[in-house]
C-alpha angles and dihedrals in degrees: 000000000000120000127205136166122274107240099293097331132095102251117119115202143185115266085231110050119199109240109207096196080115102059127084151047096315119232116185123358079342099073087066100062110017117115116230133232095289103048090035087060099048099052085043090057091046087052089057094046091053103047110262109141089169123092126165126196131151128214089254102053103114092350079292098308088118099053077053102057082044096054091039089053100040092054090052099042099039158328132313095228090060103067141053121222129202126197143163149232129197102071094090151066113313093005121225091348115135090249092053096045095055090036092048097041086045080051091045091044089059102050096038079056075228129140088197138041109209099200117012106190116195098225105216138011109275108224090180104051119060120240108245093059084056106047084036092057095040086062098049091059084045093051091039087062093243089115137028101196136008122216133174138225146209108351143107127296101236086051096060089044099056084045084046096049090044085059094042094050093046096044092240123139121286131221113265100199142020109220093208146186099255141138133105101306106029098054096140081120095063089071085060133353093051095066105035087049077060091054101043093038098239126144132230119231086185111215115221097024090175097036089248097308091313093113088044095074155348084315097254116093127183093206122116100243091051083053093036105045110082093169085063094040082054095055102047121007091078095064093044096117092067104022093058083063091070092035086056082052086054088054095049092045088046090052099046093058097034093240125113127266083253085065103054099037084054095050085047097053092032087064101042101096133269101016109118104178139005112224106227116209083205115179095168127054090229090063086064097045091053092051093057091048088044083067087064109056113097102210116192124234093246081061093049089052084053091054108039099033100089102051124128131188123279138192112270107255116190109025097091127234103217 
């Protein structure tokens, strides 16, 4: 496993960070797909044998349950200095308001059977909270001692640089990281956010590395969640006749140096800066075995033109309108 720092803070994390979305007593689409206690913890502990220090849940994965099998995992395979745990906050009753974010990371606390979050994410964008009461909130846990870092996820670049600049300018605490939409054939972050994460020094934890299993093969699964999961039908299924063009260069690419297609759409996204780790919504012990060995594969840039060369705009999907 490779190891890297986290945006300007000291946390070192695994290249390859283990998403929990997965874990939990399912509500919604999720009950059909989401592993239980048993089968969560089993893919959790692989995670620590191989290396991986990263997790990421949220506080509405599973209505919490899953940063309760993750709590419940991580206290009975090691020690809580050894890892590094990621939640969020938005999700929830009075979104990303002072009295929701103390009220949400006390919540989180309690499930995680931790007494620190090391990095608290807000999840979306609040349109309805200024954002002073936000940035000024997210300090206070950090200056409580409930949370180390803060990090953001899935908006618009001029909007993390107006929350950026209030912190700045009040000499409050800035976010680290953007956990954002990216992989092969989702690359709309690449106009914006890329380049102003370089100049903040913040580091990307892409979400959907594998555009939910759709750069891991031929694009058709058989699985339950690929026939369960609508909102991921949604994002990517309607620009399937362009996008399968650059999935079938995966595959090439995947044949000619005898890996998976797991394995090359990982080492493309792995090398694009400033992106520190993939979060890998991994069900099955093999997926996490095929994102360490895709850190080791060395693509030419002839192979990364191949990749990259057909792609076409798409809607952004994941920064929210409104």
């Amino acid at each position: 496993m490779q190891y890297i720092k986290l945006g300007t803070s000291n946390l070192n994390v695994s290249r390859i960070c283990l998403g929990c979305m997965s874990f939990g007593n399912g509500t919604g689409q999720q009950k059909d797909w989401a592993l239980n206690y048993e089968k969560s913890e089993e893919i959790i502990k692989y995670a620590l044998d191989n290396g991986i220090n990263f997790f990421d849940t949220a506080n509405c994965y599973s209505d919490g349950s899953s940063e309760e099998f993750l709590g419940k995992a991580l206290n009975k395979f090691t020690k809580r200095d050894e890892v590094i745990i990621a939640t969020k906050v938005y999700f929830n009753e009075g979104k990303l308001s002072k009295e929701a974010i103390h009220r949400e990371v006390n919540k989180s606390l309690e499930r995680l059977h931790t007494n620190y979050i090391d990095l608290l994410i807000i999840h979306r964008f609040d349109y309805s909270t200024p954002i002073g009461e936000t940035m000024e909130a997210l300090n206070e846990v950090i200056k409580e001692g409930k949370v180390r870092y803060i990090g953001a996820s899935a908006m618009y670049a001029y909007q993390l640089q107006k929350m950026q600049d209030y912190a700045e300018y009040h000499n409050l605490h800035k976010f680290i990281s953007m956990q954002n939409h990216y992989n092969l054939i989702y690359r709309e972050e690449e106009r914006e956010m890329m380049k102003l994460l370089v100049e903040q020094n913040m580091s990307s934890t892409p979400y959907s590395p594998l555009a939910a299993g759709r750069l891991a093969r031929l694009w058709n699964s058989d699985s339950l969640r690929a026939r369960k999961d609508l909102f991921a039908v949604g994002k990517y299924d309607g620009n399937k006749d362009k996008d399968f063009q650059i999935v079938q260069r995966v595959y090439e690419l995947a044949k000619k140096y005898n890996v998976t297609q797991s394995e090359i759409a990982l080492n493309w996204l792995l090398n694009k800066k400033p992106v520190a780790s993939a979060i890998l919504g991994a069900t099955k012990t093999k997926y996490i075995d095929e994102a360490i060995k895709a850190l080791d594969i060395k693509l030419s840039e002839n192979d990364l033109n191949y990749l990259e060369e057909l792609y076409v705009p798409h809607k952004v999907v994941g920064a929210l309108d409104k």
